[in-house]
Structures are given as structure tokens and as C-alpha cells.
TIGULO-57708 format. One record per residue: residue number from 0; x negated, y negated, z negated of N, C-alpha, C in turn. Coordinates in Angstrom, 1 decimal. Layout:
<sites>
num,n.u,n.v,n.w,ca.u,ca.v,ca.w,c.u,c.v,c.w
NUM,X,Y,Z,X,Y,Z,X,Y,Z $
...
</sites>
This chain:
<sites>
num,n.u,n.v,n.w,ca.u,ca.v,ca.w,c.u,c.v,c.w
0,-3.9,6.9,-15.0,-3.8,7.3,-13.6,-2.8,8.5,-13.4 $
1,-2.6,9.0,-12.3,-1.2,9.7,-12.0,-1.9,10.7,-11.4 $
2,-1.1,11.9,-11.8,-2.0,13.3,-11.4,-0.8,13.7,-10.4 $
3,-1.1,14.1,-8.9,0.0,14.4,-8.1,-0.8,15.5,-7.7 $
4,0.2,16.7,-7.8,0.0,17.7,-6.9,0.9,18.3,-5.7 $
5,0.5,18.3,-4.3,1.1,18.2,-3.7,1.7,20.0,-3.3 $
6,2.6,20.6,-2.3,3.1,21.9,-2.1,3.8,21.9,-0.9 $
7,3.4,22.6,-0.8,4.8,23.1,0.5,4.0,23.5,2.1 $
8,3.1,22.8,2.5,2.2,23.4,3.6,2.2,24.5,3.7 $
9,1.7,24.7,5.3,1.7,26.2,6.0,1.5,26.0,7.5 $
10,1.6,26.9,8.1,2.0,27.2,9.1,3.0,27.2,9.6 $
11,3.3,26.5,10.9,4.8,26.6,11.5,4.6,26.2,12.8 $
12,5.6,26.6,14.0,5.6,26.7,15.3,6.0,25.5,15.8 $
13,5.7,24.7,16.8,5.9,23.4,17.4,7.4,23.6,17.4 $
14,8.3,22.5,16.5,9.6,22.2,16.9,10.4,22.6,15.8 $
15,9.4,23.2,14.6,9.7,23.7,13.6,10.0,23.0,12.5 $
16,10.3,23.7,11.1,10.2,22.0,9.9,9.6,22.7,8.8 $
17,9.0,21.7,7.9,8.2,21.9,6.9,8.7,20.7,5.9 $
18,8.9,21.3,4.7,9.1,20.2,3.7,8.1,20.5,2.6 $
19,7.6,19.2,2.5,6.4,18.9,1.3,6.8,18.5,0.0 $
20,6.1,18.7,-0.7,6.6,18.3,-2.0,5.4,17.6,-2.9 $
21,5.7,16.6,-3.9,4.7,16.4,-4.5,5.3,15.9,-5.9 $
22,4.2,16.7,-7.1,4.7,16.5,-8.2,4.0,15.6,-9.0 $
23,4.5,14.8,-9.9,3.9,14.0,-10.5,3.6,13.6,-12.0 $
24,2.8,13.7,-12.5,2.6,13.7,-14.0,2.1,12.2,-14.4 $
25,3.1,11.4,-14.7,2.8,10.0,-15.3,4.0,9.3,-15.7 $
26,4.4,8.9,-17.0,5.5,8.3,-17.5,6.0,7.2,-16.6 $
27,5.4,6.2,-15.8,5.9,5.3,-14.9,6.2,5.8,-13.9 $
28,6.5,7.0,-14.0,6.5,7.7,-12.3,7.9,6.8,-12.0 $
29,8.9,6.5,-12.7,10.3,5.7,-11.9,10.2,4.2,-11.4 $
30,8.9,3.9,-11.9,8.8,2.7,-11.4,7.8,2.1,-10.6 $
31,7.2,3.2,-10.1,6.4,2.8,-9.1,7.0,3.4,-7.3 $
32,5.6,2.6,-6.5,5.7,3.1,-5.2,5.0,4.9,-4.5 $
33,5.6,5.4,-4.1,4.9,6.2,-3.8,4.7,6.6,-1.9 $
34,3.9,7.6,-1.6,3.5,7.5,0.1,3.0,9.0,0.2 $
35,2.9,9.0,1.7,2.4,10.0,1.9,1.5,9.6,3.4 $
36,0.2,10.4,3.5,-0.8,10.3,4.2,-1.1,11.1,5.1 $
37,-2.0,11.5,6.1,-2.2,12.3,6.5,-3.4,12.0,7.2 $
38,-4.6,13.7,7.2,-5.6,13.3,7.6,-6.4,14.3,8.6 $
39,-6.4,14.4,9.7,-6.5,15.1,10.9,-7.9,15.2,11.4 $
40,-8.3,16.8,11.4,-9.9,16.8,12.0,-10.5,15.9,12.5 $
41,-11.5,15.1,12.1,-12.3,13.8,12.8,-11.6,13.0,13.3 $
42,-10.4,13.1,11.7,-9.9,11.2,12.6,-9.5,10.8,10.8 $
43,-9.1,9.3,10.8,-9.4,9.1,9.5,-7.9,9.2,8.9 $
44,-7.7,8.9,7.6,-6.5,9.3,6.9,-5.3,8.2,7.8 $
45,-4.3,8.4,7.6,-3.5,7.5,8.2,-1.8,7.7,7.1 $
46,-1.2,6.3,7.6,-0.2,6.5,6.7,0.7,7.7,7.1 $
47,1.6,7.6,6.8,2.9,8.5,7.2,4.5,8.0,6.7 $
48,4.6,7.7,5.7,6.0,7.5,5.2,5.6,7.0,3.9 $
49,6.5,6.1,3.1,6.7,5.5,1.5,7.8,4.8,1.3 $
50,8.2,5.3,0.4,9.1,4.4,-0.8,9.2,4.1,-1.7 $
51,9.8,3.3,-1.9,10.1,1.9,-3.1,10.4,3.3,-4.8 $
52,10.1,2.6,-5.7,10.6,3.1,-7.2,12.0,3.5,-6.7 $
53,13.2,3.6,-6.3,14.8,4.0,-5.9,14.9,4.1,-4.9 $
54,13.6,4.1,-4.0,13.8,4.7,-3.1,15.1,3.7,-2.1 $
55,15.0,3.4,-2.3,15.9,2.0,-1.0,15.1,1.4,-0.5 $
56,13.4,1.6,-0.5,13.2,1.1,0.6,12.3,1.9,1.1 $
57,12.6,2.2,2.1,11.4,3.5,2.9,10.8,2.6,4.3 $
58,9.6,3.2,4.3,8.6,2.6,6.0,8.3,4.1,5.7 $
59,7.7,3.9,7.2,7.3,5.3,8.1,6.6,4.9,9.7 $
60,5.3,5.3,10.0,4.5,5.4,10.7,5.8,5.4,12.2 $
61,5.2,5.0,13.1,5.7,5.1,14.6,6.3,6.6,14.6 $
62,5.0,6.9,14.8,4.8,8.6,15.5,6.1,9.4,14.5 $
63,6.2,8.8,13.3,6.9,10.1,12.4,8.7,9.4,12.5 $
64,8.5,8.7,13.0,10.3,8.3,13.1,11.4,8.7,13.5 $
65,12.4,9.3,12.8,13.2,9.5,13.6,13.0,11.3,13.3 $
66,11.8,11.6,12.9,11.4,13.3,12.7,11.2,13.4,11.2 $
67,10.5,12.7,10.5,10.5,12.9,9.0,11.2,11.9,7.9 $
68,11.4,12.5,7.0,12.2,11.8,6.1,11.7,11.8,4.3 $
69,11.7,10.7,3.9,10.9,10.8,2.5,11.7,10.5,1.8 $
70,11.8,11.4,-0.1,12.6,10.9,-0.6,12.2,11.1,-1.6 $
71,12.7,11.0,-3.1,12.2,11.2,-4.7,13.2,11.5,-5.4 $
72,12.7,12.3,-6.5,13.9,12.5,-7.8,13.4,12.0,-8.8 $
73,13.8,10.8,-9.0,13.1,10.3,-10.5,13.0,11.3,-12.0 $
74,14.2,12.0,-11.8,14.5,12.5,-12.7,13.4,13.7,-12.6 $
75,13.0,14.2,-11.8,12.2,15.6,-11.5,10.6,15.1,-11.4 $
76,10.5,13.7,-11.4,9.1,13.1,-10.9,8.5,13.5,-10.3 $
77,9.6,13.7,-8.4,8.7,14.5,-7.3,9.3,13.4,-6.2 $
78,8.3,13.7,-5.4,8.5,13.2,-3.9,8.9,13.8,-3.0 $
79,9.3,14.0,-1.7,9.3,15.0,-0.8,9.2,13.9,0.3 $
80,8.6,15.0,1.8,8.7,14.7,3.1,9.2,15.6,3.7 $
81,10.3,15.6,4.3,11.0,16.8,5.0,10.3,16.4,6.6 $
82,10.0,17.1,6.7,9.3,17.1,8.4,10.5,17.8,9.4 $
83,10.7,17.3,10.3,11.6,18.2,11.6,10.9,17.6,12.8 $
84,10.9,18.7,13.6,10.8,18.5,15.3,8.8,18.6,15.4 $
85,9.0,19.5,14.5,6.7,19.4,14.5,6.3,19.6,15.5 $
86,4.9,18.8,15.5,4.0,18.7,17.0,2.9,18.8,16.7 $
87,2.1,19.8,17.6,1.1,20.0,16.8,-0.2,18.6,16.9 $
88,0.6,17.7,17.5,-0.6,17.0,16.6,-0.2,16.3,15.0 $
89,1.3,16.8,14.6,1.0,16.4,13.3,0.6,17.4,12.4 $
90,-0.4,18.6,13.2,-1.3,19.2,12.1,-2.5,18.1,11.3 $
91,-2.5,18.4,9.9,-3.5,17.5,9.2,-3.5,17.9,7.7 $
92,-4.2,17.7,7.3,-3.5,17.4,5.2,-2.8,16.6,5.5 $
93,-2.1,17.1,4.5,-1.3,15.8,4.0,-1.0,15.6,2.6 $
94,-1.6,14.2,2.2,-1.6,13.7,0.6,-0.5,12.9,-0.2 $
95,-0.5,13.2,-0.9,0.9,12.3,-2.0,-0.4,11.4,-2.3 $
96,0.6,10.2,-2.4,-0.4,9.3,-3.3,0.8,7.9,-3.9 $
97,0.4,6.7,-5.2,0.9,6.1,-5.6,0.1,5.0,-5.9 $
98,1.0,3.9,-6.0,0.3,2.9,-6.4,1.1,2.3,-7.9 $
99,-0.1,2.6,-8.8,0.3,3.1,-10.1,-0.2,1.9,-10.7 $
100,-0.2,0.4,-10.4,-0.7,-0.5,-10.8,-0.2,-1.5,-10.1 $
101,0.6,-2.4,-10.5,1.6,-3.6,-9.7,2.6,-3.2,-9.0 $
102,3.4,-4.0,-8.5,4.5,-3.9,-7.3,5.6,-2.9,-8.7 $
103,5.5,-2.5,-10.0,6.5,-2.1,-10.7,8.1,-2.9,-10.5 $
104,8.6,-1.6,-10.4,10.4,-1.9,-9.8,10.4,-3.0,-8.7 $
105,9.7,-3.0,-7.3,9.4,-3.6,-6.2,9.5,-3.1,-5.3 $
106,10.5,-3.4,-4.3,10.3,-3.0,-3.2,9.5,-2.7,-1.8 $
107,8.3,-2.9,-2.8,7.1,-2.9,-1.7,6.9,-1.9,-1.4 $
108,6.8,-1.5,-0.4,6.0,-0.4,0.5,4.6,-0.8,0.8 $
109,3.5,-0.4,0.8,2.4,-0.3,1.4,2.1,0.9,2.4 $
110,1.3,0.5,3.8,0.9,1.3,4.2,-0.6,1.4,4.8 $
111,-1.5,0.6,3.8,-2.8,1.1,3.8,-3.1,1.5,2.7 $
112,-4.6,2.3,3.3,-5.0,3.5,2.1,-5.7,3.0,1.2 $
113,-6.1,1.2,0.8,-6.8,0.3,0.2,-5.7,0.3,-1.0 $
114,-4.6,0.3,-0.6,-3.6,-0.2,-1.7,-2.8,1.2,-2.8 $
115,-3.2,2.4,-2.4,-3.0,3.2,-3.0,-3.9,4.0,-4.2 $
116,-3.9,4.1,-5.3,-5.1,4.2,-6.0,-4.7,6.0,-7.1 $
117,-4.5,6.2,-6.2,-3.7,7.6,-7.0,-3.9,8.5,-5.9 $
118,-4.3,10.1,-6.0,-4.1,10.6,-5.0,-4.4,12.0,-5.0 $
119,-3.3,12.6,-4.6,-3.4,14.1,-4.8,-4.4,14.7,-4.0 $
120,-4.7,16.1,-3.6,-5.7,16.7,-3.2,-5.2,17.3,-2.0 $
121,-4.0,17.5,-1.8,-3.7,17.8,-0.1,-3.2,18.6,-0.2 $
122,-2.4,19.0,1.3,-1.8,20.3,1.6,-1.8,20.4,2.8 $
123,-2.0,21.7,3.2,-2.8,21.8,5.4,-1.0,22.2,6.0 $
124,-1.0,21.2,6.9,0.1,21.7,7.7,-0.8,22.4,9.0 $
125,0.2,23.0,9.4,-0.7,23.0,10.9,0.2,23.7,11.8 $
126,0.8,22.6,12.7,1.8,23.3,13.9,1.2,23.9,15.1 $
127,1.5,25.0,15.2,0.9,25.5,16.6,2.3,25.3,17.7 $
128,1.3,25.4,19.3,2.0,25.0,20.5,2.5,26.5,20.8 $
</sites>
């Protein structure tokens, strides 16, 4: 299984940007899919952004389109989400996670949380108005 630790959360002002990071410790890390989540006071986790092993294929939630941007360095075995234009309702954790079993060198994207079986422990954004 795949140990992610995720970084970069904080505090930041509506309209502001935050970039996430997440690290990864598992030899398949180049050939799997990876995502990111997010899970907001009394509401349930929800996708956010994922892509493909090379990253050529990226999905991304409605709400975050066009504002966030996901990408990976195989070579560094990290992910990132660059966030721009924050609102504070995208305050939440937010979790790295992978699917560390099938879909190898596939351009699948998944964006439910049934299909991810890896999963870091979070990091708190929280945009204020």
C-alpha cells in the first residue's frame, strides 16, 4: 500500500492561492493513478482533481475548474494541486490519495472515493471572506 503524506495547507484570504503537495512512498508510484479529495465540516468527502500515471489525463470536479490545477513528478514521487481564486467554501481537508491496484499505465481517472484505496491523512485549507 502507498504511504502519502500530504503539505502545504493553511490559511489564506478569499481570492488567494495555496498549493498542495503530496508525497509518496511506493515503488509503483509512476504507474499508477492518483487524486485529490476534499472534506468539508458535515458534508462528506468529495472528489476534486486526478490524473493518469503521465499525467495526460486530468478530471476535475465542476466547482474547481478553471481555478485548480493538478500535476506530478514521477521522478520526485509527488503530486501537487495548485489552487487559485479561493473561496471560502473551498475550506476542507484536503487528501492525496491513489489507486494502487489496477488501471497500471491507464488513463483512467476515477472520481469516486470507492475506487481509491490509498490515502493520506489530510491537510486543512481554510479560506476566509
Amino acid at each position: 500500500q502507498v504511504q502519502l503524506v500530504e503539505s502545504g495547507g493553511g490559511l489564506v484570504q478569499a481570492g488567494g492561492s495555496l498549493r498542495l503537495s503530496c508525497a509518496a512512498s511506493i515503488r509503483i508510484f509512476t504507474s499508477i493513478t492518483m487524486a485529490w479529495f476534499r472534506q468539508a465540516p458535515g458534508k462528506e468527502r468529495e472528489f476534486v482533481a486526478g490524473l493518469n500515471w503521465s499525467g495526460s489525463n486530468t478530471v476535475y470536479a465542476d466547482s474547481v475548474k478553471g481555478r485548480f490545477l493538478i500535476s506530478r513528478d514521477n521522478a520526485e514521487s509527488a503530486v501537487y494541486l495548485q489552487m487559485n481564486s479561493l473561496k471560502p467554501e473551498d475550506t476542507a481537508v484536503y487528501y492525496c490519495a491513489a489507486i494502487d491496484r489496477g488501471h497500471m499505465f491507464s488513463d483512467y481517472v476515477g472520481a469516486h472515493l470507492a475506487e481509491y484505496n490509498s490515502w493520506g491523512r489530510g491537510t486543512q485549507v481554510t479560506v476566509s471572506s
